[in-house]
C-alpha positions in Angstrom: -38.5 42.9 2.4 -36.8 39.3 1.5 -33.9 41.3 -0.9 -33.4 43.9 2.1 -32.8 41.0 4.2 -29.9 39.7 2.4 -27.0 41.8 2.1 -24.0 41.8 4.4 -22.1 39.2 6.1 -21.4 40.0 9.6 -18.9 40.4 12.4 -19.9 39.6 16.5 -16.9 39.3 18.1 -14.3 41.3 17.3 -15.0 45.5 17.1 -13.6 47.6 14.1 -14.0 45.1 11.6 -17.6 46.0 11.8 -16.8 49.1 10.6 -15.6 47.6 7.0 -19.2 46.6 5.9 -21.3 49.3 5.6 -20.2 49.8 1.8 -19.7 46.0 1.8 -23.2 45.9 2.4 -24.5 48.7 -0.1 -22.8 46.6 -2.8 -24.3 43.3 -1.8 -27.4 44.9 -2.1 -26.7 44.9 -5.6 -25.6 41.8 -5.9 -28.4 39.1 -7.6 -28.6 36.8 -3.6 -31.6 36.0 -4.5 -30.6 33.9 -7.4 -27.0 32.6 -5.8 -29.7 31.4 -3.0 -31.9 29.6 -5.4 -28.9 28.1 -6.8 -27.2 26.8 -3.7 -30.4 25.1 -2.5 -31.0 23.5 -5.5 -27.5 22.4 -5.7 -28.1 20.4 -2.1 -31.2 19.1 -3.3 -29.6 18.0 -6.5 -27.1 16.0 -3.8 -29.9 14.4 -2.2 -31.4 12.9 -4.9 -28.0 11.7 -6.4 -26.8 10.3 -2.8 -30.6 8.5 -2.8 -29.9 6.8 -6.4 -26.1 6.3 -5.9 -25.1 2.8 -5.5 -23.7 2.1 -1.4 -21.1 0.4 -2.1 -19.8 3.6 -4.3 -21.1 6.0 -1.2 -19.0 3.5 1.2 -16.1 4.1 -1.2 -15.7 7.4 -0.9 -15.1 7.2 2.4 -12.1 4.3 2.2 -8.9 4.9 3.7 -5.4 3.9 3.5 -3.0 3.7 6.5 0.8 4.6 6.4 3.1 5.0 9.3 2.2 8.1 10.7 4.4 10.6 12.4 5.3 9.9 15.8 6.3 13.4 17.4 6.2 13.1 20.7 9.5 15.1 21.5 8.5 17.7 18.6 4.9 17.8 20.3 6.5 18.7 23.9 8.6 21.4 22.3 5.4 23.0 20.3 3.7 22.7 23.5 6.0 24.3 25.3 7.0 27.2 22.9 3.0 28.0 22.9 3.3 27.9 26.5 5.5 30.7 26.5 3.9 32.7 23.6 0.8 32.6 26.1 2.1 34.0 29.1 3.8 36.7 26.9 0.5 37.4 25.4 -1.2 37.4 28.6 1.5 39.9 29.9 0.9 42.0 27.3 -3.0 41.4 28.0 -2.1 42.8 31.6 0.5 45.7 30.6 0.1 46.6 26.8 -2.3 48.7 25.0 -6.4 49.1 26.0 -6.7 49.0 22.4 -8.2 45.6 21.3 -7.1 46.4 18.0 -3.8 46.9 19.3 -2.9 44.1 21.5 -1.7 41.1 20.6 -3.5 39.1 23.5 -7.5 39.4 21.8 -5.8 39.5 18.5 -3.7 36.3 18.9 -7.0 34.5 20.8 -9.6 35.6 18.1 -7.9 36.2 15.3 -5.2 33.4 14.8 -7.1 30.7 17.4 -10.7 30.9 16.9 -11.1 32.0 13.8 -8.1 31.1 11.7 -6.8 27.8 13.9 -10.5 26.3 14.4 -10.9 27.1 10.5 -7.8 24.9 9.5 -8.4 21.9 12.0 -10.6 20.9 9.2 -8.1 20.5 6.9 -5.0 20.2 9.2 -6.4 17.5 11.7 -6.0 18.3 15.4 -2.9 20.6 15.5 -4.0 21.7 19.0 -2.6 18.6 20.5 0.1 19.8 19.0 -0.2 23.1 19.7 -2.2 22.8 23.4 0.1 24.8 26.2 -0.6 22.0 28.8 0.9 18.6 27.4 4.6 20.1 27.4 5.2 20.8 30.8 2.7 17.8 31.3 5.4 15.4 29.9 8.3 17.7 31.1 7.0 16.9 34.8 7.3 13.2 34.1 3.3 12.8 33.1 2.8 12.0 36.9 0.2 9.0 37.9 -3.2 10.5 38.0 -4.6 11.1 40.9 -8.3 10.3 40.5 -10.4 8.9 37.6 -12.9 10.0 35.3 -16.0 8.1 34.7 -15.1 5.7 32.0 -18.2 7.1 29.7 -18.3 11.0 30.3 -17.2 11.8 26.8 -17.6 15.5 25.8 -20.7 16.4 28.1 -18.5 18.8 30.1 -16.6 20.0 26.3 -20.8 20.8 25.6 -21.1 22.8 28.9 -17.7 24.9 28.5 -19.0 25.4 24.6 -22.3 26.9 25.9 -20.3 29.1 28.3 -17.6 30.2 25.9 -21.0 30.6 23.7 -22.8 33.3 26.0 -18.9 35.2 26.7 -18.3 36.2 23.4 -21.6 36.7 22.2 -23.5 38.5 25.2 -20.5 39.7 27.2 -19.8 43.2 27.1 -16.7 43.8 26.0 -15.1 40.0 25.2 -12.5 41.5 23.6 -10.9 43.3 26.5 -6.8 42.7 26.7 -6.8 43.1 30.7 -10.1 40.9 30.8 -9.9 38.3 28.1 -5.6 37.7 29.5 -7.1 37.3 33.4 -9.7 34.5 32.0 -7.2 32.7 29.8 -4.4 32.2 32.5 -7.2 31.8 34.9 -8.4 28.8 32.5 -5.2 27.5 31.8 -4.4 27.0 35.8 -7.9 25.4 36.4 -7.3 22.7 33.2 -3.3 22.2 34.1 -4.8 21.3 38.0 -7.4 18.8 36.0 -4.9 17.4 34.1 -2.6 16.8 37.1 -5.8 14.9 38.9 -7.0 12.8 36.2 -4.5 12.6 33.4 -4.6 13.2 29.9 -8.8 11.7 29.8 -9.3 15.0 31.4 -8.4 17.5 28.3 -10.5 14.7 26.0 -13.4 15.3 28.3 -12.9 19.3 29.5 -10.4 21.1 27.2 -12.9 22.8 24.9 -10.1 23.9 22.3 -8.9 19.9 22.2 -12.9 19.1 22.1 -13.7 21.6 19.0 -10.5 20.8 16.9 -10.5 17.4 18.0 -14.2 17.5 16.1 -13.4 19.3 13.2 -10.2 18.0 12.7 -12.0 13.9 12.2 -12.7 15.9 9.3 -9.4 16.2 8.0 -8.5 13.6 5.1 -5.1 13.0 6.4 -4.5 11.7 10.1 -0.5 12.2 10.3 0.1 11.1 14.0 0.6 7.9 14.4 -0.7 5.6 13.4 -1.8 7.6 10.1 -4.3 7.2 6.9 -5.9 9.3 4.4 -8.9 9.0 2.9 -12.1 10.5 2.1 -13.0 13.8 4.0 -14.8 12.8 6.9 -13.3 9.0 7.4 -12.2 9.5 10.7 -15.9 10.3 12.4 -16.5 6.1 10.9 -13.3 4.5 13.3 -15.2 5.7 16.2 -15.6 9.3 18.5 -16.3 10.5 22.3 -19.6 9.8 23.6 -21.8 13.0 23.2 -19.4 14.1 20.4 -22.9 14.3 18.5 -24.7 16.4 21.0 -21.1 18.7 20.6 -21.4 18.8 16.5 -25.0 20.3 17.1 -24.1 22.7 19.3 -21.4 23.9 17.4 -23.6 24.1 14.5 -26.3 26.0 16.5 -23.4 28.7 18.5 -22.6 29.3 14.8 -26.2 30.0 13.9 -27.0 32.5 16.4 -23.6 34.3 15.7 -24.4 35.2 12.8 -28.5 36.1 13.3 -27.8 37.9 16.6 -27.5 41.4 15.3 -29.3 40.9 12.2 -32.4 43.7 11.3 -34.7 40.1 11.7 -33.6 39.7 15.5 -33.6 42.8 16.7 -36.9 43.7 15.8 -38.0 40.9 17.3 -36.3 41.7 20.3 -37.7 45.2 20.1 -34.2 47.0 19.6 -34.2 49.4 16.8 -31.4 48.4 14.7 -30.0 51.5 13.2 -29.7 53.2 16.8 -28.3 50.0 18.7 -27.6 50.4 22.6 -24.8 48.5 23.0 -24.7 44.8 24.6 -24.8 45.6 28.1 -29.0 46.6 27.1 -29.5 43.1 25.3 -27.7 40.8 27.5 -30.5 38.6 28.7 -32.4 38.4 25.5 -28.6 37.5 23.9 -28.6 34.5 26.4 -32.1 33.8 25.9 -31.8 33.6 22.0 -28.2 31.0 22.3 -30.4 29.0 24.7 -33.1 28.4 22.2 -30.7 28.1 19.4 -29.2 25.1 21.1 -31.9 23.6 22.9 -34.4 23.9 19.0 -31.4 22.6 17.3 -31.3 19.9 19.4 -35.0 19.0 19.3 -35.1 19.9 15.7 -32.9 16.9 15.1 -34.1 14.2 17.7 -37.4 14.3 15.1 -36.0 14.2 11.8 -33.3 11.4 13.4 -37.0 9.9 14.8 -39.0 10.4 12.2 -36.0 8.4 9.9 -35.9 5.5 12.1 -39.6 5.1 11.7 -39.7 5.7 8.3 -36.2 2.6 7.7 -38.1 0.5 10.4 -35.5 0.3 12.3 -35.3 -0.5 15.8 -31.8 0.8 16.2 -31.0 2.5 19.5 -32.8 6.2 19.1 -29.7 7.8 21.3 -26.9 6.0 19.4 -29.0 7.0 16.0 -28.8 10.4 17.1 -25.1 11.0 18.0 -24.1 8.9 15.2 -25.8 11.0 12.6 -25.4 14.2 13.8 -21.8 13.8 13.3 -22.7 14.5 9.8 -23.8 18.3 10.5 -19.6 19.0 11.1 -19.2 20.4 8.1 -22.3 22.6 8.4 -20.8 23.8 11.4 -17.1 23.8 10.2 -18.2 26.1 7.1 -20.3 28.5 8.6 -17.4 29.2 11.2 -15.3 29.8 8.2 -17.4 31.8 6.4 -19.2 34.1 8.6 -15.1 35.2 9.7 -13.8 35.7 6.8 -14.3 39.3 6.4 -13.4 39.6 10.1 -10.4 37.7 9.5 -9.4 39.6 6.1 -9.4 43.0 8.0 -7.8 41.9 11.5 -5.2 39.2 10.5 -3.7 42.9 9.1 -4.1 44.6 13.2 -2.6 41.2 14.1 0.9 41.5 12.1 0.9 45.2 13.2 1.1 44.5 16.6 3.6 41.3 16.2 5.7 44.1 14.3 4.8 46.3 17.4 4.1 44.4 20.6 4.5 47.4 23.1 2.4 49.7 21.3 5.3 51.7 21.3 6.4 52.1 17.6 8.7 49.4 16.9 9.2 47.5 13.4 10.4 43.6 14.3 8.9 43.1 11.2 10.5 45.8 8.9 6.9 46.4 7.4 6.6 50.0 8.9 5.2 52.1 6.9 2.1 49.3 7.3 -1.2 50.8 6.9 -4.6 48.6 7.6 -6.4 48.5 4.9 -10.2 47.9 3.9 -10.2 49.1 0.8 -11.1 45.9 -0.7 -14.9 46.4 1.0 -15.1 49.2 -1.2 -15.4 47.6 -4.8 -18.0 45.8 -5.8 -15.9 42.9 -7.7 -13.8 42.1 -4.7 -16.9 42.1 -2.7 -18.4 40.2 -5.1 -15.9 37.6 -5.4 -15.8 37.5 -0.7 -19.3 36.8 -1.5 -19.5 34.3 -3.5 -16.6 32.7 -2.1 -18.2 32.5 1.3 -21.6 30.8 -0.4 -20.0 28.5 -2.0 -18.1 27.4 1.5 -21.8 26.9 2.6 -23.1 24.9 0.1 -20.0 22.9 -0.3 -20.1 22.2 3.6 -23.6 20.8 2.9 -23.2 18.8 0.6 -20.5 17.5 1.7 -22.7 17.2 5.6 -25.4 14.9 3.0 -22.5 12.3 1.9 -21.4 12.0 4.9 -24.6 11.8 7.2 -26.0 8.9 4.1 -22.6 6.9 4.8 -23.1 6.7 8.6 -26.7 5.6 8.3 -25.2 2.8 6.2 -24.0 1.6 9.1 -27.5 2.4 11.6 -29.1 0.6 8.4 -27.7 -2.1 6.1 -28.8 -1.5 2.3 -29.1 1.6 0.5 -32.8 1.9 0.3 -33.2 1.4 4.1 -30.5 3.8 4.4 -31.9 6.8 2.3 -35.4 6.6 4.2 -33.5 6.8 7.8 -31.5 9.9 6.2 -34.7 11.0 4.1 -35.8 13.5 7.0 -32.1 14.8 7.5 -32.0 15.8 4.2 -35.2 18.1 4.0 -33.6 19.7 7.7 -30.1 20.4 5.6 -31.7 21.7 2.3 -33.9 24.3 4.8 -30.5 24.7 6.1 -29.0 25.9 3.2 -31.5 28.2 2.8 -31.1 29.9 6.3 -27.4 30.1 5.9 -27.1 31.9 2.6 -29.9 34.3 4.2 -27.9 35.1 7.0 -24.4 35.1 4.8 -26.3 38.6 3.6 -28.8 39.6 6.2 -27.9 43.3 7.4 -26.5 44.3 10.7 -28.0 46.8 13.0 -25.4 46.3 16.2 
């Protein structure tokens, strides 16, 4: 039952790609997951014991950082931002007038394909580029940046960014057709009206607080080793989450980590039958919509609880009388790059098939046969879903994202209880509990990287 369990990787959000892994699946079937799991958990337990017996001194050094000048854009940043400005409303128009063909429109393909899966991907090793890239802060400074209105509480942090995440959350996963040109364009100019009114009101604190594409790359990208804004440093992977984020921004990783979760096990064989949908003769979202927002509820709200007791059960274990709510959003920074690697990974087949729709329809943006590009005669291609090497090597590649990302979450997560509790050994024990949650972590991911799809 275990080795039926684990063979595909899976797409939610975008339809065709889907198509691509049914012979992706066959030959990961064949492929030993069973042993690549074994490995990958041991591997993070491995880390464990060699963070626990690591000097801290040598743990704080990997996470040193050197400042330089930095770049300061602001002229460069108000011509990005207004140059993505206009790409938007020409997407949006084409959302409105071009083809009903998801596949074929570059208003779903430009939001899924290049923004949440291969933008949101990069933050993490590009920093922030949506403040660069953000289609409000152009014609924000163009207009003068006018005197804010009103003011935001001084401590809201990302609690709304968690809301909008939770609603963005139950659109693409239990809507019925997210992916819609006409819809998708009328909710993206609709959302860029109601954030350009906030940022008119309250000022820039407003898009910190509320702009969920600021809030997400702002999060991954802390995990970027080089800050090139001004003023700018590089360091270790991760440095940036030590100088200090948003209130909540904990609260945020989490749920990030558990949206990512549920994406992938929501149209796994496991979830519908326990939802009691057979999954080789699927009927479509609009059958399974509450039990899709009842599953992203629990996701978020057991991941949430999951991790006030291991952060509780390491504060009584250190003695420490640290704050239990500072505890908490300090250390579950640390499950970023949980969250950053399973985004990356459970789209990377989606991404390998529709990046190829997306240059199509750049090439084509009417739908009626042009060739800006000179590519024609341009064929989409999933051939590489039929071999078992290149599947093989997709595979592996996308394991080896998730056990790097958790490893990497163990360094990390054991350098910022350095600073919830002075002394290595003290340290360990507060981080002793995290660290059995992220090897069973490991575990569930690489089960999911190959569970098979039945939706």
């Amino acid at each position: 039952m275990i080795r039926l369990m684990l063979s595909m990787m899976a797409l939610s959000l975008i339809p065709g790609a889907g198509w691509a892994h049914t012979s992706e699946g066959g030959f990961v079937l064949l492929l030993p997951t069973e042993v690549y799991r074994g490995a990958g958990v041991a591997v993070v337990t491995l880390t464990v014991l060699a963070v626990f017996a690591l000097p801290h001194r040598l743990v704080r050094g990997l996470f040193t950082w050197r400042p330089f000048a930095g770049l300061r854009g602001e002229n460069l940043a108000e011509i990005t931002s207004l140059t993505s400005l206009a790409l938007m409303i020409f997407a949006i128009w084409i959302g409105f007038t071009g083809s009903r063909d998801p596949l074929s429109n570059i208003m779903p393909l430009s939001f899924y394909t290049l923004g949440w899966i291969a933008l949101v991907s990069l933050s993490g090793v590009l920093g922030n580029v949506w403040g660069w890239l953000n289609p409000w802060t152009g014609l924000y400074r163009v207009a003068g940046s006018p005197r804010p209105l009103l003011r935001l509480p001084a401590d809201l942090g990302l609690w709304p960014a968690v809301a909008m995440l939770v609603g963005f959350g139950a659109y693409i996963l239990a809507g019925v057709a997210p992916e819609d040109p006409d819809r998708l364009a009328m909710i993206v100019a609709i959302y860029w009206a109601v954030i350009m009114m906030g940022l008119v009101l309250f000022g820039p604190a407003f898009l910190r607080s509320f702009e969920l594409g600021h809030a997400i790359m702002a999060s991954y990208g802390a995990l970027a080793a080089v800050r090139i804004g001004a003023p700018g440093g590089i360091g270790g992977p991760g440095w940036r989450i030590l100088e200090g984020m948003p209130r909540a921004a904990g609260l945020f990783a989490l749920t990030l980590l558990a949206m990512g979760s549920f994406d992938g096990l929501n149209e796994t064989f496991w979830w519908l039958g326990r939802i009691g949908v057979n999954p080789l003769e699927f009927p479509g979202r609009s059958a399974v919509i509450f039990e899709t927002l009842f599953g992203l509820a629990a996701s978020v709200l057991g991941l949430w609880a999951v991790f006030a007791v291991t952060v509780w059960l390491g504060l009584a274990l250190a003695g420490q009388r640290a704050h239990f709510a500072l505890a908490f959003d300090r250390l579950a920074l640390g499950v970023l790059p949980i969250a950053l690697v399973y985004h990356a990974a459970h789209y990377l087949t989606a991404f390998l098939v529709n990046i190829q729709y997306t240059i199509a329809a750049i090439s084509d943006p009417f739908n009626r046969g042009a060739d800006l590009l000179g590519i024609d005669p341009f064929r989409v291609t999933t051939g590489f879903f039929n071999n078992i090497d290149t599947v093989r090597v997709i595979w592996l590649t996308q394991a080896v994202l998730i056990v790097g990302g958790h490893v990497w979450s163990i360094v990390l997560s054991h350098r910022i209880a350095l600073d919830l509790a002075p002394g290595g050994r003290r340290a360990g024990l507060l981080t002793l509990p995290l660290s059995v949650f992220m090897i069973a972590y490991t575990f569930l991911g690489l089960w999911l990287l190959a569970a098979p799809r039945g939706a």
